[in-house]
C-alpha positions as CSV (number, residue, x, y, z in Angstrom):
1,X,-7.1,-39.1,5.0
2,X,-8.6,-35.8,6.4
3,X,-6.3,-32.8,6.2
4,X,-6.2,-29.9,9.0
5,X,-7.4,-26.9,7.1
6,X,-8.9,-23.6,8.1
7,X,-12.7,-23.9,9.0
8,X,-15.1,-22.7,6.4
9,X,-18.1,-22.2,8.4
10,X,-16.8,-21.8,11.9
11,X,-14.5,-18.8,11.5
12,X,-14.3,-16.1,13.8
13,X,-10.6,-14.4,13.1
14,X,-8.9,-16.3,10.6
15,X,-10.9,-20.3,11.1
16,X,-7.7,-21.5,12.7
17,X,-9.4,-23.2,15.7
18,X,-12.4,-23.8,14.0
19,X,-10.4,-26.4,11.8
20,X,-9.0,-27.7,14.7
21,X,-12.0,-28.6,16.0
22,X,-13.4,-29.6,12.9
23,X,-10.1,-31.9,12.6
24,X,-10.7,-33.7,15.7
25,X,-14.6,-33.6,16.3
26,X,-14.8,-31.6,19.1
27,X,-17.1,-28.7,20.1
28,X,-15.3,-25.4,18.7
29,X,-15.9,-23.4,21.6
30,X,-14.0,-25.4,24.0
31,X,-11.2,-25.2,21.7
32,X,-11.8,-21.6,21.9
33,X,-11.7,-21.8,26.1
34,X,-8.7,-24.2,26.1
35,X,-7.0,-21.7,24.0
36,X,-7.7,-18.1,26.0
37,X,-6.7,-20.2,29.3
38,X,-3.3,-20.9,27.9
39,X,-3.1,-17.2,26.4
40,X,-4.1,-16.1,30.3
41,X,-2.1,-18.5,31.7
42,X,1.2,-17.8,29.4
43,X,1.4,-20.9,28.7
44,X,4.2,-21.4,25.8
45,X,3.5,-18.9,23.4
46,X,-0.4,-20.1,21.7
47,X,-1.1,-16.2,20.0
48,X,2.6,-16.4,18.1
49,X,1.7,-20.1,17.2
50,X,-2.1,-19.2,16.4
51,X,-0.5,-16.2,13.7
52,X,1.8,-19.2,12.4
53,X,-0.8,-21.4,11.7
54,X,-3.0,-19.0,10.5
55,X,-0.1,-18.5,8.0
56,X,0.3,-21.9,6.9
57,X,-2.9,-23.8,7.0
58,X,-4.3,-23.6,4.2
59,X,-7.8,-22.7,3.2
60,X,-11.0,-25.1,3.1
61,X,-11.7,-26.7,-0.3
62,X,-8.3,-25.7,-2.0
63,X,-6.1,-28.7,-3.7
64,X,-2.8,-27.0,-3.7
65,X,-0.3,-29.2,-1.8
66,X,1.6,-26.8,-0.5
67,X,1.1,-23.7,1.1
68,X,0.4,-20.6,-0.3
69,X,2.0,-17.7,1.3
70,X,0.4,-14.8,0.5
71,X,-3.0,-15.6,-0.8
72,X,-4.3,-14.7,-4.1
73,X,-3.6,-11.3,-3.8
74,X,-0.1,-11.0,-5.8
75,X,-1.8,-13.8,-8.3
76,X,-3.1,-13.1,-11.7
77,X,-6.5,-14.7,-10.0
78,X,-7.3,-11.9,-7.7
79,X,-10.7,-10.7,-8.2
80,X,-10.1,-7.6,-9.8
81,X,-12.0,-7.7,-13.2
82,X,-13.5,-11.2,-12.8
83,X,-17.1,-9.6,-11.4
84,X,-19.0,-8.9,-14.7
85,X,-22.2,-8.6,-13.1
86,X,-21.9,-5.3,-11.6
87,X,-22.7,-2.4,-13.9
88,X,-20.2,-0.1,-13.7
89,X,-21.5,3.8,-12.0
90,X,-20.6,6.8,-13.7
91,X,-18.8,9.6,-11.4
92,X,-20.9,13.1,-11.3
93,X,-19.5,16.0,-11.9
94,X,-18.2,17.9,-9.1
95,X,-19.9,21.5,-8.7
96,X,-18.1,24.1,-7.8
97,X,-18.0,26.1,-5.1
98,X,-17.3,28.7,-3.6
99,X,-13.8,29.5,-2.3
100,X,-13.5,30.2,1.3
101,X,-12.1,33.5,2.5
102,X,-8.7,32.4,4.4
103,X,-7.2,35.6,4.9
104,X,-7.9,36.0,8.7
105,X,-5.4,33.7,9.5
């Protein structure tokens, strides 16, 4: 069964309609059209429910079965200290300078 998830490849914000159009085969850009007519239009209320579905639909290639609020970036998974194949860059000492003379104003 295929799942609705955020698009992997076709993102331009968050991939929210890009998965929708992934989900039901259609071109991504009329998806795109369809939805800044019903923004124009005022139409329900499509950039609340995009931000709600942004929320909730889950990300492409993940196996979690429920949804993950948040992200990884409160998890012990963030990337933080996983990239070992940076070199790390020493900091240069800061010269000194001269102090400015603030004693007009």
């Amino acid at each position: 069964m295929k799942k609705l998830t955020k698009s992997a490849t076709d993102r331009q914000v968050s991939g929210v309609l890009g998965g929708i159009s992934e989900y039901f085969g259609i071109d991504s850009t009329i998806v795109r059209v369809v939805f800044l007519i019903s923004v124009f239009a005022g139409v329900g209320s499509p950039v609340l429910l995009y931000i709600l579905m942004a929320v909730l639909m889950p990300e492409p290639g993940r196996n979690d079965s429920g949804q993950s609020f948040g992200g990884t970036y409160g998890s012990s998974s963030s990337r933080r200290g996983t990239d070992t194949s940076r070199s790390v860059k020493e900091a240069k000492p800061v010269e000194k300078q001269e102090e400015d003379d603030w004693s007009d104003f």
